[in-house]
N, C-alpha and C positions, 0 to 999 in steps of 0.2 A: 352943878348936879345935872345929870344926863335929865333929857327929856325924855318923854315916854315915845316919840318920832325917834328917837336913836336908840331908844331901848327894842325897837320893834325891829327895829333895820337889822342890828346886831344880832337877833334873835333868828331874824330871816335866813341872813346869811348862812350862822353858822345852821340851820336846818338846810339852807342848799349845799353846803358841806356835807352834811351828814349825807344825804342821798345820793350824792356824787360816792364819797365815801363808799354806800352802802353798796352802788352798783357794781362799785369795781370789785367788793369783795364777794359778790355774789355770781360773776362771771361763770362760772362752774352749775351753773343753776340754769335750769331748762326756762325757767318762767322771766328768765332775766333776758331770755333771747324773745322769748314773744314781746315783749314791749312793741317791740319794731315786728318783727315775723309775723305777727298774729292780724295782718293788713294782710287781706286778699288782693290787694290792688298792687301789694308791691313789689317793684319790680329791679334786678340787678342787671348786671351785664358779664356775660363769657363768652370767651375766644369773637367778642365781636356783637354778640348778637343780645339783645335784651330777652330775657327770660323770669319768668315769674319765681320772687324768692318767697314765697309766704310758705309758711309753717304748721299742718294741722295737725296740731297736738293732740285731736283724739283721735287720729288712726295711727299716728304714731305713738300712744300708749298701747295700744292694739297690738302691734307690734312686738317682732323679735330683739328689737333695740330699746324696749321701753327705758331698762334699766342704767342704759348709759343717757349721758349728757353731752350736749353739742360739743363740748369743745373735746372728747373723750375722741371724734374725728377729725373735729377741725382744730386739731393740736395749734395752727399758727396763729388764733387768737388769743391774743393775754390780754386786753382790756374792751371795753366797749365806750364809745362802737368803736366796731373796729372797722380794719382796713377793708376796702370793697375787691381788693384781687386777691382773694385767698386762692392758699396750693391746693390741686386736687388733692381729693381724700383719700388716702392710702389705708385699704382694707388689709391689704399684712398686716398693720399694726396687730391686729387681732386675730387674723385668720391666715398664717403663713404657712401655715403647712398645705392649704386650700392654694392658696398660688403657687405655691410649687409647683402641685398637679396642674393645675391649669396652665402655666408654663411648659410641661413637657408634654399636654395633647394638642390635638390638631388647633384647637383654639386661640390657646396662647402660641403656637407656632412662629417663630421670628420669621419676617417679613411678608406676614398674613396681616389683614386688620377682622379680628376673632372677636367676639362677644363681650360686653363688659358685664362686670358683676351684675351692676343694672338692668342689664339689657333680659337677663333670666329671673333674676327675684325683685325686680321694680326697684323702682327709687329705694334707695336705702332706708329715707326715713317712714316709707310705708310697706320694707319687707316684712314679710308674714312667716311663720313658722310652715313646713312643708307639708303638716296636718291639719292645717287651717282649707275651709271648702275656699277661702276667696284667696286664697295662696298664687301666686301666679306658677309654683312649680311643684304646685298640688297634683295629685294622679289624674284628674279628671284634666285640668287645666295647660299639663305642662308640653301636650301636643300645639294648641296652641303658640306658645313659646316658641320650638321649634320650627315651626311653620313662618316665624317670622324672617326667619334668616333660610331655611330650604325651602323655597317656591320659588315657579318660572319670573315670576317678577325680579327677582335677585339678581342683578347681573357676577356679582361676585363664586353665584353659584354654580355657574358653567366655569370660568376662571378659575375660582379653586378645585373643578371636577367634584363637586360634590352632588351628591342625587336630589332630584326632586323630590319630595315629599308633602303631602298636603293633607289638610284636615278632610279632605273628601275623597282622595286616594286611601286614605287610610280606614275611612269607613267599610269601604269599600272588602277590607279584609279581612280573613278569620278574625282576627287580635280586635279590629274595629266593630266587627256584627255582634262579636260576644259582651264589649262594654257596651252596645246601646242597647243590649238585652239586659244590663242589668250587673252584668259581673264586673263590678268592683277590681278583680284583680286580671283582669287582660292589659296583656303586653303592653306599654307605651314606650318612647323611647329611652327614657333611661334604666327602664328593664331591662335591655340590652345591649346598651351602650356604653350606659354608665353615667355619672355625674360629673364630675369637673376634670377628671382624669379620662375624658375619650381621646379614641387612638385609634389609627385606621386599622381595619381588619388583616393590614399586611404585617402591623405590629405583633411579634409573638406573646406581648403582653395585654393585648385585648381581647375582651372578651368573645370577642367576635373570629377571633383568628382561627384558622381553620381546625388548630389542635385544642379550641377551646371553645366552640361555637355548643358543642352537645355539652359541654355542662351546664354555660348560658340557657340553654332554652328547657333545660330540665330542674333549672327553679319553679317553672311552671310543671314540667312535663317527665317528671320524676318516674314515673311508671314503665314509660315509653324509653327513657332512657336507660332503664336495666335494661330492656332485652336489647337496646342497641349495643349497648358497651362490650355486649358478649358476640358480636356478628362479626366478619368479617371487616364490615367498614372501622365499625366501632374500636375494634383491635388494631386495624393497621393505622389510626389516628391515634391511637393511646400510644402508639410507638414512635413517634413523632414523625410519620409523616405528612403532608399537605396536601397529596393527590387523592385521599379516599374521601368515600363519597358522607358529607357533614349533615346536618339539618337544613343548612343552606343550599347545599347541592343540588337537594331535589325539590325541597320546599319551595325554596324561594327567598327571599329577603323584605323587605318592604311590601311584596306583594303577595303574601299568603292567600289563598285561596282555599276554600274546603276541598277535599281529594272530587266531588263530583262535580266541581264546577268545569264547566267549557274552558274556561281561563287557565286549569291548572293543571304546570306540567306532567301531574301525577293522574293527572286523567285518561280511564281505559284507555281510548288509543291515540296516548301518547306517552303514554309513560314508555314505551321503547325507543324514541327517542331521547327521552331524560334519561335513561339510563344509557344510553348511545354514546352521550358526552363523553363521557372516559372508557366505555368498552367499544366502542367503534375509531378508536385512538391507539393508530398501532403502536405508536412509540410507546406509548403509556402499558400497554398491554406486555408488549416485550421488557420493558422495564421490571414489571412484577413479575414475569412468567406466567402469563394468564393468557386465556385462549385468544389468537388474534382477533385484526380489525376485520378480518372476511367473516367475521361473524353476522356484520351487519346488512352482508351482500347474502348468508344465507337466512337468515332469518324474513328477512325482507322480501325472499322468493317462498318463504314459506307458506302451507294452510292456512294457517296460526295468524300470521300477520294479514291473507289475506280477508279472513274474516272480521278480525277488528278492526281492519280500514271498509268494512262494508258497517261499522255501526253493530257488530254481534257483539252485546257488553258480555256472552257468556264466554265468548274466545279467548283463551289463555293469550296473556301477553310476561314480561317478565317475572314482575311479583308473585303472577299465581305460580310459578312451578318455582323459583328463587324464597319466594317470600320477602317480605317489604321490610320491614327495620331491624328482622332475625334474621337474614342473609347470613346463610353459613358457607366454608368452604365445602365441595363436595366430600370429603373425606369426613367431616363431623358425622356423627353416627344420629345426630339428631337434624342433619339438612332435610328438608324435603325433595332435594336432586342427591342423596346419598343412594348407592347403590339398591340398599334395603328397602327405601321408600320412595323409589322413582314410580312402579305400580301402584300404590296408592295417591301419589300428586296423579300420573296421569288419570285415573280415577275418579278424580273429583268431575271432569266431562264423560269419561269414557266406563259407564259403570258396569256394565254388560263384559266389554273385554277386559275388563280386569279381574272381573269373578273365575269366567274362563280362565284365563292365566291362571289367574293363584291354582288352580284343579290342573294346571296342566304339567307337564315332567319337567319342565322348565321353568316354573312358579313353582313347583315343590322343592326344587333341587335350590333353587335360589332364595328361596327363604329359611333354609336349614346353612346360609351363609356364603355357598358355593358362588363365590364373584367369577367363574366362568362362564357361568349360566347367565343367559341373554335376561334380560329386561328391554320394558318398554324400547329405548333411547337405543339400543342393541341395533335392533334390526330396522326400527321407523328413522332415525338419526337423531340427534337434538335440537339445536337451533333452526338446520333446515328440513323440516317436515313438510313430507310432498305427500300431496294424494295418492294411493296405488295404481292411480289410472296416468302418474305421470310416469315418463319412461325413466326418469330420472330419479323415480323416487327408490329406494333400497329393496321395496317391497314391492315392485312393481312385477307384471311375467317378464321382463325381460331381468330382470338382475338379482332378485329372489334366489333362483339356485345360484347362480353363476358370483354371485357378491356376498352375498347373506347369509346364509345357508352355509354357505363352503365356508367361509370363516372359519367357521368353528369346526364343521364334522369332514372337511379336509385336513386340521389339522392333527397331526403325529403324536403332539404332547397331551391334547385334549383326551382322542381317542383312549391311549394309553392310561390316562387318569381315568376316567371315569368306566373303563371297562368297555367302550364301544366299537365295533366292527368297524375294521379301517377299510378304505378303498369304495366306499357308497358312494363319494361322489365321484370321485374316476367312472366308475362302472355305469353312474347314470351317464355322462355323457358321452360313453362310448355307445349308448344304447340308441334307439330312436327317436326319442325323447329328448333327450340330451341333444344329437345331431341336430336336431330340427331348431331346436331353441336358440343352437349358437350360427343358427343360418335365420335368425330373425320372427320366427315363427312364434306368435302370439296365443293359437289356439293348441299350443302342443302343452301337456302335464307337466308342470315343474313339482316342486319339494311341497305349495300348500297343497296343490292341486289334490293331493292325494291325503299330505295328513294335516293338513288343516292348517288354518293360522294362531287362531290364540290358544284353542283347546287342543293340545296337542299330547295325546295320548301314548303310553307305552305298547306296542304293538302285542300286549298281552292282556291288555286290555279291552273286555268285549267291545266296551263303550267307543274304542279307538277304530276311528275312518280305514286303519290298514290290519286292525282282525280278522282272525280267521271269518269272525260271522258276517265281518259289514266289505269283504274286500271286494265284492262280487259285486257288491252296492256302490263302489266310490267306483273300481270301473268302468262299472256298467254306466256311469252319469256320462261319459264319453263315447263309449263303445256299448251298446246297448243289445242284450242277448248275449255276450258274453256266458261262458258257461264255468264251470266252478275250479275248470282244470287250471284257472290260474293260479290257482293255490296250493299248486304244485311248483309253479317256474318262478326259482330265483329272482327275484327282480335286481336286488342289490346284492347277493350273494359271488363274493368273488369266484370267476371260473377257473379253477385247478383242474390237474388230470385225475385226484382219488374223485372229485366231487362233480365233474361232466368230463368224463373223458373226452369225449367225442368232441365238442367243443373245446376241448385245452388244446385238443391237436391238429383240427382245420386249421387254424393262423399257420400251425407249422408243416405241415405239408404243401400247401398252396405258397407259403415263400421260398421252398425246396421245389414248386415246380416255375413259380416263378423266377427263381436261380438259374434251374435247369434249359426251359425253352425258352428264354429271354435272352440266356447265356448266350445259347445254342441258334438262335436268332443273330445275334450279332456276330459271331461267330464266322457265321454261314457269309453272310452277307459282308462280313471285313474282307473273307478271303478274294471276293468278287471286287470289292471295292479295292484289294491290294493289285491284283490282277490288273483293275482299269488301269491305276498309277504305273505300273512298270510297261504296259501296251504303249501307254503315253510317253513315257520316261525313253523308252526305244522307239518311237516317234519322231521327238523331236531330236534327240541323240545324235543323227546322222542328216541334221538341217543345217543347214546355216543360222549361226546366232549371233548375239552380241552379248556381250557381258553387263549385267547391270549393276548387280552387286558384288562386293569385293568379300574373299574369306570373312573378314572382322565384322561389315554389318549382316551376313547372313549368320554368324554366332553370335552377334547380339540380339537379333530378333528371334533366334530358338530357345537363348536365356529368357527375353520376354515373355515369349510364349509359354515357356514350360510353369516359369511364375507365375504368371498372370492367373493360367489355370488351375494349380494349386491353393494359391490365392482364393479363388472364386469359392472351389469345394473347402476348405476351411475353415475359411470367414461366413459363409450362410449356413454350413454347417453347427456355428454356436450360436447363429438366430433361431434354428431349427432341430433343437435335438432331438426332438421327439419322431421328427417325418421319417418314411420308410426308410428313404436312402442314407439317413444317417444310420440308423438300425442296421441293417445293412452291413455298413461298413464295421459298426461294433464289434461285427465276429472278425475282424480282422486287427484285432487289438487297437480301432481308431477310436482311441481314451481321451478325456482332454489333453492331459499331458503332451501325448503323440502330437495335437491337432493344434494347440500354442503354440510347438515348437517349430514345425513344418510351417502355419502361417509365417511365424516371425523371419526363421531363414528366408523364404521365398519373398519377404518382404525388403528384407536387406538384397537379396540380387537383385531386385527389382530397382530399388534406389541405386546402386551400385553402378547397374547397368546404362541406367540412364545418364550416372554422370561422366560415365568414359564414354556415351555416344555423346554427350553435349562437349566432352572436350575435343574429340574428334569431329566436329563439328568446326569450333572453331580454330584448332592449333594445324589440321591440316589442307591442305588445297581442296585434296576429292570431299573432305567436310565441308568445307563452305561453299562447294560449288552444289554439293544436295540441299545447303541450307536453302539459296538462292534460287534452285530450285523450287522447294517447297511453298516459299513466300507467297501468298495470293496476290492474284492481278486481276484489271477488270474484267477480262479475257474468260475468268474463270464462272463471273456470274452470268455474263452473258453465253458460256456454253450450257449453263444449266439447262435455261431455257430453250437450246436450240438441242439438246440431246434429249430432253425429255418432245421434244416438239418431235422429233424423227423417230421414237418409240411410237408416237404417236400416230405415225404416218402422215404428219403433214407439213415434213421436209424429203428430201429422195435423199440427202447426205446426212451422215453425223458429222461434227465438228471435228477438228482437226486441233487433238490434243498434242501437247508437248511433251517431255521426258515424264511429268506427274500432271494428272488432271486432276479436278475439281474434288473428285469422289477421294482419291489418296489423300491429299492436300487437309480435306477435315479431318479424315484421319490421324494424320502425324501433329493436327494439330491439338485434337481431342487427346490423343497421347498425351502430349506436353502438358496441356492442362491441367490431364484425367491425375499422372504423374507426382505434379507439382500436391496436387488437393490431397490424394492418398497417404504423400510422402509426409505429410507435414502433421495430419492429424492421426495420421498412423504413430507415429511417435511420441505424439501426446499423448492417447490412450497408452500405449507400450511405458511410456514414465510420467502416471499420472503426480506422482510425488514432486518431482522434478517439476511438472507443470505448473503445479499448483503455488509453485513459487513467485514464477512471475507471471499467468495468468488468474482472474477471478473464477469463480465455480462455474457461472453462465457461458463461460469460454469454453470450458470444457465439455459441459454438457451441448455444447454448440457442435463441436469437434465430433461426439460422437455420432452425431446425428448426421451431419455431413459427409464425414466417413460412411453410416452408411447405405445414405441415397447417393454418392456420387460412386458407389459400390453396384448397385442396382442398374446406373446408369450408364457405367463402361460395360459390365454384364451386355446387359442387352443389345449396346452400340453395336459390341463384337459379335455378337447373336445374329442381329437384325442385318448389318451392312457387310464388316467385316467378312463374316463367313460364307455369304451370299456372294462377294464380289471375288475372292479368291477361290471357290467350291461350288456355289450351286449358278453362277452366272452358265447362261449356255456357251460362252466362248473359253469358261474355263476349267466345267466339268470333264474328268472327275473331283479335280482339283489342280489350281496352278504350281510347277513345279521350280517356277522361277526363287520363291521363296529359302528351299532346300539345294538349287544348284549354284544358283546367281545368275543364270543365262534366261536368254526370250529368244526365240527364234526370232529370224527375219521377218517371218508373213506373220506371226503378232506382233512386231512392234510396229511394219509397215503398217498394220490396219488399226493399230489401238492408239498407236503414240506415232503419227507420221510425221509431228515436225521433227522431232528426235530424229526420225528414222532421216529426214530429209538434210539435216545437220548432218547426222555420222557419217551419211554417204556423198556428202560433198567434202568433209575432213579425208574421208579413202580414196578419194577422185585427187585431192589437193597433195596428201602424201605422196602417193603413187606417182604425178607429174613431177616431184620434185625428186623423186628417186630416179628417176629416167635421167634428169638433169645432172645427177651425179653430186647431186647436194646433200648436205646431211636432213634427212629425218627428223621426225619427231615421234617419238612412239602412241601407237592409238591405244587410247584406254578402251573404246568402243568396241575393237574387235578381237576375239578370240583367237585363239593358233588356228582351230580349223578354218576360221574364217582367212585368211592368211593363207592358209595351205590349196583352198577353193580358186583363190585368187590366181 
């Protein structure tokens, strides 16, 4: 029979059985792991390093995991104890849809090391619900969080390009000053971020992205975002594009600021440069069709800017005349830059002239819809508004009539619409007034001088500066004592012969007597000046001469010339339609017509001409030996000097020219030149279609210009030297005949071109011995038959 020592043993055992037993089937049971966990002191080992495994099971009843049991994570336990190198814990098991996201944002990004689950809602076994105050991803807390991975201390954080952010940058912000005041519900970062699905702002799926940034920030700012969605911006974002201007754009991102702080781009004067970013961006600009980048060059010259760079917060800058998150186009009938409500924005500073306006024919006319009628931006400009006192400004004395003014009531179609007397501005500047203004004259009357600037009255009205009652008064502010018979004389009133006779017909008499003894002037005086030339002509006639030029270049230099001069009167003729001499010429039926077509011909002989003298030039003997002629030698600068030094009188001799001196020699060369430059851009203008093929626009307009100052400048050449040295030189008045015969006499060439002379006469010396000898000859191109016959 057992003893009661083997009845105890037996009894022991199988009780260490049962508890064994019981452990293992209680695996599954939270209280089965503290046995061991529930040791503060105890400690495991991961990837290396010992770390504390203890278990506080009353903040993890606390907890969002209360409900599950340890092995519900740590699937790879099935008995206890168990093994000490358990698999990490794999939160998909429960939460995959959560990994997913976190997989496809910047977080979970392959080849990033991104945040763990951990690392945002704490250890797992002390996550807290997201409405828990001690939550670590609670609204108060979850800057924090963030803060641990974006701060300068992060080296990964420059590496990934991601931005600094800090718990005291962010104080620092509107979103930051309104939670230490109290508000609960200011911005933190997964307000706009998002939660496990963040995604850079380049993604078209973040909230942040520039097509979705204004609904993001109108969880808060729901007010502000109806009237955005309806602006400009707001619209050309809904349409999906990226370039208009976001919440981000102007606000700011991370670093919101209140509109009046110093820091913030929306601050009075700077908000033109925030708004600068994309409308000072030509490309951007042309891309939308929106006013260009020189906006930024006028506005910047402006009043306007330079008062808000002096610190005036009253100084309009963009917003006040645009409006800030209603930005409309100008065409919306509700913009405050809309035609109808430009006087009222400007208004808000300018209270005086705008009440003026509204009272005046120009504020009545244009508030009854008439978008011809001037406002504000009309006549001051828009973005670059100048003072009146600059000369630049639209409104200034000098460009008021002449720019402003005329606009409108020079034009044909205006006039005609609205019933108003055409030709007031013609007539003022043909008057004294007018003359004086466009010679620079600052104290002479323009268009306010007389009827005002803003209050601008119907001249039938008492009240108006140019009525019968008050005209004696606006005069008189210039002209003082004036008497009242001004209000008799037409000022603007066009001059007819029903309505001033007398007046309609001095112009015309005085150009019928100008016809006649101007005529009769030259007239008189050609017959005298024909006279000199034939005196001259039978002068030299029965001299000895030598031939210089041959029939063919004395007909190409009368082609030249006859060109050239037609030329001249043609071509300044369409710079100048208006000047007498082309008037003038009008009663002679010179129409455009007529004057295109005479340029054009005279322009083809003139090329023509030239290139049968340049083949003649090179394809025959007597051409190459003028070329070789022509060519300059040093000979030539140093005669300058010694020809001007014996004008001078402080040589006894002039220089001793050869067949062409100095003064020819630019000539033929300015020719060639003048020639070439004419020929080339004359054609271009003549087929600008053709041009525009294979030149750019800047070409062209380059060409016309060139054309014509090198127009101007053969002008003149001929003017200045040419005509002086062939005409009014004293050895060659009344005019040289060498031109029309092709001969020089012997005592001009001996005295003007003696090397020539000293060459041909030793060639006449050299034939002459050889003809004696009975040799043959060589014929002289030098000398003429009479010269021959002298002999």
């Amino acid at each position: 029979m057992p003893s009661v020592k083997h009845i105890l043993f037996l009894l022991g055992l199988l009780l260490g059985l049962g508890v064994i037993s019981g452990y293992t089937q209680d695996v599954t049971k939270t209280k089965s792991c503290m046995e061991c966990h529930e040791d503060q002191e105890l400690t495991g080992e991961i990837d290396g390093e010992e770390v504390s495994v203890f278990f506080d099971l009353e903040r993890y009843e606390k907890g969002i995991h209360a409900d599950l049991s340890c092995v519900d994570c740590h699937d790879d336990i099935a008995e206890l104890p168990h093994d000490s190198d358990l698999k990490k814990v794999d939160c998909s098991s429960c939460h995959d849809d959560v990994i997913e996201e976190i997989k496809t944002s910047v977080h979970g990004a392959e080849g990033k090391e991104g945040p763990s689950c951990a690392d945002c809602h704490s250890h797992p076994h002390h996550a807290l619900r997201p409405d828990d105050p001690e939550s670590t991803i609670n609204h108060q807390n979850i800057l924090a969080v963030c803060s641990k991975c974006h701060n300068e201390e992060n080296p990964n954080t420059e590496a990934f390009a991601v931005e600094h952010f800090t718990a005291e940058s962010y104080a620092q912000t509107v979103h930051g000053k309104a939670f230490q005041a109290g508000n609960a519900d200011a911005a933190f970062c997964t307000d706009c971020h998002g939660h496990h699905k963040i995604l850079p702002s380049s993604n078209p799926e973040s909230p942040l992205h520039p097509t979705k940034v204004d609904s993001t920030c109108a969880q808060c700012h729901q007010e502000v975002f109806e009237i955005y969605k309806n602006s400009i911006h707001g619209k050309t974002t809904a349409s999906g594009s990226e370039d208009a201007a976001t919440c981000t754009s102007c606000h700011g991102e991370h670093d919101i600021v209140p509109v009046d702080d110093p820091d913030s781009p929306l601050q009075h004067n700077r908000v033109s440069f925030m708004c600068g970013k994309c409308h000072f961006d030509l490309t951007l600009m042309d891309q939308y069709g929106l006013a260009s980048a020189e906006q930024e060059t006028l506005f910047k010259g402006s009043v306007h800017a330079e008062e808000v760079a002096k610190g005036n917060e009253k100084a309009p800058n963009c917003v006040s005349c645009h409006g800030s998150h209603n930005t409309l186009p100008l065409r919306d009938p509700d913009s405050p830059s809309n035609f109808m409500h430009v006087p009222e924005t400007c208004g808000q500073c300018h209270e005086v002239e705008k009440e003026q306006y509204l009272k005046s024919v120009h504020g009545v006319s244009a508030m009854r819809g008439h978008k011809d009628s001037p406002v504000c931006t009309d006549c001051h400009g828009e973005h670059a508004i100048l003072r009146p006192s600059d000369d630049q400004s639209p409104v200034s004395v000098l460009k008021v009539a002449q720019n402003t003014c005329a606009r409108c009531h020079a034009s044909i179609v205006i006039n005609d619409k609205y019933g108003i007397s055409s030709g007031k501005v013609e007539n003022y500047f043909d008057s004294y007034h007018g003359l004086a203004l466009q010679h620079g004259s600052k104290k002479v009357a323009n268009c306010s001088s007389c009827h005002g600037y803003h209050l601008i009255l119907h001249s039938s009205d008492p009240n108006s500066t140019v009525s019968k009652e008050r005209l004696v008064e606006t005069c008189g502010s210039c002209h003082p004592g004036i008497s009242s018979n001004v209000l008799a004389a037409p000022i603007h009133a066009d001059v007819t012969i029903r309505s001033q006779t007398i007046t309609a017909w001095v112009p015309r008499i005085y150009i019928l007597l100008i016809v006649v003894i101007i005529g009769g002037m030259l007239l008189h005086n050609g017959v005298i000046f024909w006279a000199g030339l034939r005196k001259k002509y039978a002068h030299e006639k029965g001299r000895p001469s030598y031939r210089r030029f041959t029939r063919f270049e004395i007909w190409m230099h009368v082609l030249l010339t006859i060109s050239f001069i037609l030329l001249v009167i043609t071509g300044f003729a369409l710079l100048s339609p208006n000047s007498w001499w082309v008037t003038m010429l009008s009663y002679l039926q010179f129409n455009e017509a007529v004057r295109g077509l005479i340029h054009r011909v005279c322009g083809v002989i003139l090329i023509v001409t030239s290139i049968l003298y340049a083949g003649y030039m090179v394809f025959t003997k007597r051409g190459r030996s003028e070329f070789i002629a022509f060519f300059p030698v040093w000979k030539d600068a140093v005669d300058v000097v010694h020809y001007l030094s014996y004008h001078m009188g402080w040589r006894a001799e002039p220089p001793k020219f050869d067949r062409y001196d100095y003064m020819e020699k630019m000539e033929f060369w300015a020719l060639v030149w003048g020639v070439i430059i004419m020929a080339i851009t004359g054609l271009i203008l003549w087929f600008p279609i053709q041009a525009f093929e294979y030149l750019p626009k800047w070409a062209i307009d380059m060409a016309e210009l060139i054309h014509y100052y090198e127009a101007v400048l053969a002008t003149l050449a001929i003017a200045v030297w040419h005509i002086f040295l062939v005409i009014f030189h004293p050895d060659e008045y009344p005019m040289s005949l060498t031109w029309l015969t092709g001969e020089m006499t012997e005592e001009h060439l001996k005295k003007n071109h003696p090397l020539e002379y000293e060459r041909l006469k030793q060639e006449k010396e050299q034939a002459a011995t050889v003809k004696e000898d009975g040799s043959p000859t060589k014929s002289d191109a030098g000398l003429n038959t009479e010269d021959k016959k002298d002999e």
